[in-house]
C-alpha positions in Angstrom: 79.8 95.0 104.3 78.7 97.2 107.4 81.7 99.3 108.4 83.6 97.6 111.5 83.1 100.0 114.9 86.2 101.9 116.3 87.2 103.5 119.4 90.0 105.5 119.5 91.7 107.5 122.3 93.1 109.8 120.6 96.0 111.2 122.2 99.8 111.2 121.1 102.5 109.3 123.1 106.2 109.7 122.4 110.1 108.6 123.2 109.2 104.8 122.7 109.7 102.4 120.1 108.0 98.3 120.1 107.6 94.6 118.2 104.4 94.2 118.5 103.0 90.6 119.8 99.7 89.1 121.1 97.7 87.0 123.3 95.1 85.1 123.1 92.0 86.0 125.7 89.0 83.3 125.1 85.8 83.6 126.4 82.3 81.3 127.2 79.6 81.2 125.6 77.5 84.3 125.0 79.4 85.7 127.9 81.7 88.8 128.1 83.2 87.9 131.6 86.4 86.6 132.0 86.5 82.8 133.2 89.0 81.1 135.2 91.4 79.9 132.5 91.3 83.7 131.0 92.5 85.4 134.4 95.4 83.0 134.8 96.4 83.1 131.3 96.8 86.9 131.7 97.7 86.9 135.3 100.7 84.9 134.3 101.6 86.9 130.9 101.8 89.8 133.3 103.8 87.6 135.7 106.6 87.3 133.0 107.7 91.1 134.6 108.6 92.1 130.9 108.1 96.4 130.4 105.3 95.5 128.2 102.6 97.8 127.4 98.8 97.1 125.3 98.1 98.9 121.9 95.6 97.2 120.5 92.1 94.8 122.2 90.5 93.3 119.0 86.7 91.6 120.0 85.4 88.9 118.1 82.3 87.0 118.8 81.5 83.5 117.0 78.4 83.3 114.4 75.3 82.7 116.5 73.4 84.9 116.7 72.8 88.1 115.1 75.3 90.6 113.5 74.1 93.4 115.7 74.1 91.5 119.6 77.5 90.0 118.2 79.1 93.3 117.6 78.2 94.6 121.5 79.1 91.1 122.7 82.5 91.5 120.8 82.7 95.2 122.7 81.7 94.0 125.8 84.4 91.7 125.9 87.2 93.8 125.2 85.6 96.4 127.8 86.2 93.4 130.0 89.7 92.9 129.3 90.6 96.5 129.0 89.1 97.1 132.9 90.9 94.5 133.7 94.3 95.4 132.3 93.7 99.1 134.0 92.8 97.6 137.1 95.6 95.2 137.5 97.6 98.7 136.9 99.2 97.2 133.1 100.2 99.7 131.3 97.5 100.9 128.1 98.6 103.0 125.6 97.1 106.3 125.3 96.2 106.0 121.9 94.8 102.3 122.4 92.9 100.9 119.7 90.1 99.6 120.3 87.8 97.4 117.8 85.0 94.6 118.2 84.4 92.8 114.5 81.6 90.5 115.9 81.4 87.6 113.9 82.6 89.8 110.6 86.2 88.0 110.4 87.2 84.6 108.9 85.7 81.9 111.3 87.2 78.7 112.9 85.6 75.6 112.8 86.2 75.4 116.2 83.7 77.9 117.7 85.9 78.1 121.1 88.9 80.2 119.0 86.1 82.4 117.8 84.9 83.8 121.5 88.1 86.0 122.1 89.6 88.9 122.4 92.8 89.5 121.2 95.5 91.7 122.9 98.3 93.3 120.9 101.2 94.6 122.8 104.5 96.0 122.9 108.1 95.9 124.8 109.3 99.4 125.7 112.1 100.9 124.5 113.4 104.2 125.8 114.6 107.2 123.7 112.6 106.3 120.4 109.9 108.1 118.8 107.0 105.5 117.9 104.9 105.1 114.5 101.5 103.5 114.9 101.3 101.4 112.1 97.7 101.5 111.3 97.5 105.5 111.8 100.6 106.0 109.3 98.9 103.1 106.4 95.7 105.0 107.1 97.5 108.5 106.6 99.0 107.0 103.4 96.0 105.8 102.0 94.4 109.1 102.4 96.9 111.2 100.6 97.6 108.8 98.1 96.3 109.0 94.3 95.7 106.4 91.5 99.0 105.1 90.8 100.9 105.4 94.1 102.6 102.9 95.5 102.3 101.9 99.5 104.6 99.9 101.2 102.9 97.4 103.5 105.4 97.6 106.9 106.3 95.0 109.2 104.9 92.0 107.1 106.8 89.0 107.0 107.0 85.4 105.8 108.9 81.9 106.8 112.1 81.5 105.0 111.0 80.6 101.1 107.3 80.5 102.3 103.8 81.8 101.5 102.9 81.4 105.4 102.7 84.9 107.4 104.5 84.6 110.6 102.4 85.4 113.2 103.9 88.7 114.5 102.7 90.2 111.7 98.8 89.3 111.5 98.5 92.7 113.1 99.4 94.3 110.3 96.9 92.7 108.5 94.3 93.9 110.3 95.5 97.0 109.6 95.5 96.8 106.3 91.4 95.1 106.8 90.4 98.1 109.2 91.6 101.0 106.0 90.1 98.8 103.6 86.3 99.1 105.2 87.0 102.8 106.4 87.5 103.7 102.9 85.2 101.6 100.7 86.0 103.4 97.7 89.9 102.3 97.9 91.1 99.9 95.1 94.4 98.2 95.0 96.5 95.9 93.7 98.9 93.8 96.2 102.0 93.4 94.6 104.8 90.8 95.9 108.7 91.3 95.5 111.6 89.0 97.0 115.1 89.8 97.5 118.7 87.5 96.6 118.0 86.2 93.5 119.3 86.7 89.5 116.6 88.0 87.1 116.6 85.1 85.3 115.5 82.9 87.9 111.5 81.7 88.1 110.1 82.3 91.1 106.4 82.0 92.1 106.9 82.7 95.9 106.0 86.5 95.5 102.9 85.5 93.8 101.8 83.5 96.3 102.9 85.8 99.3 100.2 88.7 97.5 98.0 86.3 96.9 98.0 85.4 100.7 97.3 89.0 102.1 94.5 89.1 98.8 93.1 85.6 100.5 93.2 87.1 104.2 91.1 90.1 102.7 88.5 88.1 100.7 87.6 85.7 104.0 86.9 88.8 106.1 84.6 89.8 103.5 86.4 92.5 101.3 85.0 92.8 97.9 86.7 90.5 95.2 85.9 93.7 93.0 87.9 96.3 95.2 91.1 93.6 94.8 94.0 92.4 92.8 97.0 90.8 93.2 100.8 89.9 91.2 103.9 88.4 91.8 107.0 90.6 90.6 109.4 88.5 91.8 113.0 90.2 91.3 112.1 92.6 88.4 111.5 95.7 90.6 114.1 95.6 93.2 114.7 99.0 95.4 118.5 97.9 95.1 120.5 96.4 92.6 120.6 92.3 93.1 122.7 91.1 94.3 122.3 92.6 96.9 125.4 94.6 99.3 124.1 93.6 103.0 121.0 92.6 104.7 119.8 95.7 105.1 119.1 95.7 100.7 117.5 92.4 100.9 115.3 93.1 103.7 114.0 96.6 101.5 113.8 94.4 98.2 111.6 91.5 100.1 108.4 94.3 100.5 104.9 94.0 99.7 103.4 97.3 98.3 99.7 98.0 97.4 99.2 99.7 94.1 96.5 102.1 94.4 94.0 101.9 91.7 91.0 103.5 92.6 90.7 106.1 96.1 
């Protein structure tokens, strides 16, 4: 799989803190401009008057076409957006990322969702020193050796569920964007959940790896770089059950086991 283009600012930003969230910017056909219905929708996402500031543009074109016109058309696109945004004087991170996957991402059937960019931002909070999640898994990754484990921040699930909620689909793009910058990484995605007695069965860790495996495998990461278990309650980080919230959320983690770097 050709390795994904990305534009980075790279410049440090400080004393803030955010949840990231997204919107949805849809396009025409073969066209990188924004359209009527696009300007409103972010016209009135900025009309909200929330302290909101943009981390991440993500392009994506759908599959006509060929790889190579769809990964500028994906670029142009969120050079379209991100003009706009700085026009409009909304407030862009320094360290914006900035990525067009073309039509290399899992596709909808329905070819309008595939025309889009999509626009990760953030709520400002004063007085808090930021982490950019990508930047600290890629970090991670890099000084990390068979047999460490990595904790996969900010993922999380509905109640009892397989099903991601949608705040955290960023972080699995993360996750996508250091598994094609380093090809030769290996892991194994390992689920655990909180509350429960060791004696219970429980296949809702399986299935929760198995998900992020899934998400990984349909934007064409190799089958052969990839694994995936269910540990239920048999590893927890605190002793079940658990004293406050706070344990359970830090014994409901995914972590990747590295296996190869």
């Amino acid at each position: 799989m050709k390795k994904l283009l990305l534009i980075a600012l790279l410049f440090l930003i400080s004393f803030l803190n955010f949840a990231q969230e997204k919107l949805e910017i849809y396009f025409d056909f073969d066209k990188s401009d924004l359209n009527d219905t696009a300007s409103k929708k972010i016209n009135s996402w900025v009309a909200t008057g929330k302290n909101y500031e943009i981390v991440k543009l993500y392009g994506f074109c759908d599959s006509k076409g060929t790889n190579v016109y769809n990964d500028t058309l994906a670029l142009k696109r969120v050079t379209t957006v991100y003009n706009f945004l700085k026009t409009n004087q909304i407030k862009v991170t320094k360290n914006i990322e900035i990525r067009g996957f073309g039509e290399d991402f899992e596709q909808s059937k329905n070819q309008n969702e595939n025309r889009r960019v999509t626009l990760v931002y953030q709520e400002k909070k004063e007085n808090i020193t930021p982490k950019n999640s990508e930047e600290l898994l890629k970090n991670q990754v890099k000084s990390s050796k068979k047999g460490d484990l990595i904790k996969l921040n900010n993922i999380y699930f509905y109640n009892n569920s397989a099903k991601i909620v949608a705040k955290s689909e960023s972080v699995l793009y993360d996750l996508l964007c250091v598994m094609v910058d380093n090809p030769k990484l290996k892991i194994e995605i390992q689920g655990h959940i909180c509350c429960k007695k060791s004696t219970d069965f429980d296949t809702v860790s399986t299935a929760r790896a198995k998900a992020i495996y899934n998400f990984l495998i349909l934007n064409k990461i190799s089958r052969n770089r990839l694994t995936f278990k269910g540990y239920g309650v048999s590893k927890p980080v605190h002793p079940i059950p658990e004293k406050n919230e706070t344990e359970e959320d830090e014994n409901r983690r995914v972590e990747l086991l590295i296996i190869e770097n």
